[in-house]
N, C-alpha and C positions, 0 to 999 in steps of 0.2 A: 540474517544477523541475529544472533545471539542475544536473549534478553534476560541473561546473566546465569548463575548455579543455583541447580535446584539437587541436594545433598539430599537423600534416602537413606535412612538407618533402620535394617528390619529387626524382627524379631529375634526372639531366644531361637538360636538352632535354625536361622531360615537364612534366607538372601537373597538375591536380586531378583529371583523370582518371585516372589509374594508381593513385589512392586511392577509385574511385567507390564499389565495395562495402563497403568498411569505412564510407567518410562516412555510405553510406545506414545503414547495420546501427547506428551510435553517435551519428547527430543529434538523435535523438530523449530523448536523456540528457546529449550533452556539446556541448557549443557548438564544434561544426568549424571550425577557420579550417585552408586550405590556402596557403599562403604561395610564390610563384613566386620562383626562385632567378635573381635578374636586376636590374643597376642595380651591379654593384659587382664589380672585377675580383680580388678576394683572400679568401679563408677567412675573415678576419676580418672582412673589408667589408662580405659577407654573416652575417655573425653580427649585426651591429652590428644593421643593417636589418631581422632576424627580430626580434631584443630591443625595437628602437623600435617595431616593426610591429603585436606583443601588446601589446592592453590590460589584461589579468587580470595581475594580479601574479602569481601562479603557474598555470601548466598543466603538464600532461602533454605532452611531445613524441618524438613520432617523425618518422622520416626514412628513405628509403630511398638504397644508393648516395651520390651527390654530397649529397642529403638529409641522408645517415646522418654523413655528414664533417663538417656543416654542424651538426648536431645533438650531436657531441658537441663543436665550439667552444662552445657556446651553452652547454649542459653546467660545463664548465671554466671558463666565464668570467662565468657568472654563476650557479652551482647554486643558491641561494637562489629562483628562480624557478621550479626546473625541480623537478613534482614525481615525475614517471616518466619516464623517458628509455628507447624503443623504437628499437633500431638494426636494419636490413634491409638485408642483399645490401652491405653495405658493405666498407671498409677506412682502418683505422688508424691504415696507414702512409702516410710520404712518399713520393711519386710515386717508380717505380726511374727509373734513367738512361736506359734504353731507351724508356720510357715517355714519357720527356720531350722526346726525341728525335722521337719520334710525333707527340706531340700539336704541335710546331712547323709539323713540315710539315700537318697538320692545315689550321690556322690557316691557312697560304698557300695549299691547297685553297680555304678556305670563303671566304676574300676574291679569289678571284681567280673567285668565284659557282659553286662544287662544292659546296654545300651538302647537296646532295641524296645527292651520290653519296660524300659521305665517309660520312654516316647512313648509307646502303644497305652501305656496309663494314665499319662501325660492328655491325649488325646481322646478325652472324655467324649460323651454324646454330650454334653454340655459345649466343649468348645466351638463347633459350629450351631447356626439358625436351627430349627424346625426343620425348615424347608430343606435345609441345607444337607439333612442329616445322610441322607441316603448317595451323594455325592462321591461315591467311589472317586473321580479324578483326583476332585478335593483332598482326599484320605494319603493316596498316594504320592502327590507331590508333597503333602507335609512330610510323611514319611521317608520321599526322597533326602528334600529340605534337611530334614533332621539328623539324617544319619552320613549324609556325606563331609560333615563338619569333624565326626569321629570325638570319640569320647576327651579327648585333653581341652576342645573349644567345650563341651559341656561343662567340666569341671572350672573353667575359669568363669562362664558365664553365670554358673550358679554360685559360685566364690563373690561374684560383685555383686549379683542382686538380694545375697544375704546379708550380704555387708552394707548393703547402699544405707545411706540417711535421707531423710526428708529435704523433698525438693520446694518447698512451701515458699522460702524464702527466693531460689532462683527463678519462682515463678513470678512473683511480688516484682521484684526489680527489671524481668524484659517487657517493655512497652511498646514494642514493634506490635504488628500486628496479627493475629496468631489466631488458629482454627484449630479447635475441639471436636474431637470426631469420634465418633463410639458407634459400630451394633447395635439396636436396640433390644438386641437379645442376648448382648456378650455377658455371659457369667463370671467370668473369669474376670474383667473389669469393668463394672457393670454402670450403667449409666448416673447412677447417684454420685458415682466416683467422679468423673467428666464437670458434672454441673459444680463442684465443689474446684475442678483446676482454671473452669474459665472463672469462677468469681476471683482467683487471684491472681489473672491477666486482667492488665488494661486494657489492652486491647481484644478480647476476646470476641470472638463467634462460637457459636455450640451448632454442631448439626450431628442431629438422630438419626443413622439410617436401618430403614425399615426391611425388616428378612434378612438379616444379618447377626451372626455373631463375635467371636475374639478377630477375626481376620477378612471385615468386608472390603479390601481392596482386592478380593479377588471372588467373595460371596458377590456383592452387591459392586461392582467395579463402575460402571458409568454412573453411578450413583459419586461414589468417592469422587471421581474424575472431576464431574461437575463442580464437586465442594471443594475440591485444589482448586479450579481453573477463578474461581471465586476469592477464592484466598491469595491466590500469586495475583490479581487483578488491584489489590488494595492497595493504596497509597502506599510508601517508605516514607520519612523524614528523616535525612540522614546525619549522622552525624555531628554534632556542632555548626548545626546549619538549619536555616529557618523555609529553606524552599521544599517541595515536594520533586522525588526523583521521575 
């Protein structure tokens, strides 16, 4: 029997694969739906889309990265549905200037058919561990990941993360219970980031994992596993009601 939805939202340019060991480790108890970040050029477009897209009135959601931004609109804007909220490698903030700047000419790479080669740029010796570096599998299935979405999901996904606004306030208002989770090598959202989103959960946990960069659910994977199976274990209190589920 079923102990309810467990909603996966991955990254920029990724999908159901960058969550393969956790689906496999948690299908067997929660009803996996991985949800593609694609069809809508704003944070909130893609919220909308995740909100219609679940059929369970309440699930568990996490999200990594672009996920994880995508996961706390959902959050914010409809908490009543969300009964644990797991955020990974993310950020809370609005895109800086320079950033935005980036990601413009980005856009006039990937349409003028650089897809490839903005991904390959994209894909710093930064974005994975140390350890991690030499990872050829690693390399190729992002590269898969990345390029099989084809440039129109890039142009929309970088159109909403330019665009997003700060998530400070929908992090403030869900109280459910909720896991903070980061690399402790991830550069690209680096752990000072993380300690700064669990102080504005109520409910927060933080976990560091170690030998890991922007994408340890598949550097460091039993490590991750462990910090779900922790977090989906935590109370609910549900709605307009004083008992635990």
């Amino acid at each position: 029997m079923s102990e309810g939805t467990l909603v996966m939202l991955p990254g920029m340019m990724c999908d159901e694969r960058l969550f393969r060991p956790q689906a496999a480790a948690f299908s067997g108890r929660y009803d996996v739906v991985t949800l593609p970040l694609k069809g809508a050029t704003s944070i909130d477009g893609f919220t909308d889309l995740v909100l219609s897209g679940i059929e369970a009135d309440r699930f568990n959601l996490m999200g990594l990265s672009m996920g994880g931004i995508v996961a706390m609109a959902v959050a914010g804007k409809a908490p009543e549905r969300v009964q644990r909220l797991a955020l990974l490698d993310t950020n809370h903030r609005a895109d800086a200037p320079d950033r935005r700047v980036q990601r413009a000419a980005q856009i006039s790479k990937v349409e003028a058919g650089l897809l490839r080669q903005v991904m390959i740029d994209e894909m710093k010796p930064g974005y994975l561990a140390q350890a991690n570096r030499g990872r050829d599998d690693l390399r190729r299935l992002f590269m898969d990941m990345a390029l099989d979405p084809g440039p129109d999901v890039f142009v929309e996904q970088t159109l909403a993360l330019r665009e997003r606004a700060d998530q400070s306030g929908a992090l403030k208002r869900f109280d459910g219970p909720s896991l903070v989770l980061c690399g402790a090598e991830d550069a690209l959202c680096p752990p000072q980031r993380h300690l700064a989103i669990t102080e504005l959960l109520p409910q927060a946990h933080f976990v560091s994992i170690a030998n890991a960069g922007h994408i340890p659910t598949l550097e460091e994977s039993e490590a991750v596993t462990a910090a779900l199976t922790y977090w989906l274990a935590r109370p609910v209190v549900a709605p307009n009601q004083g008992d635990r589920e």
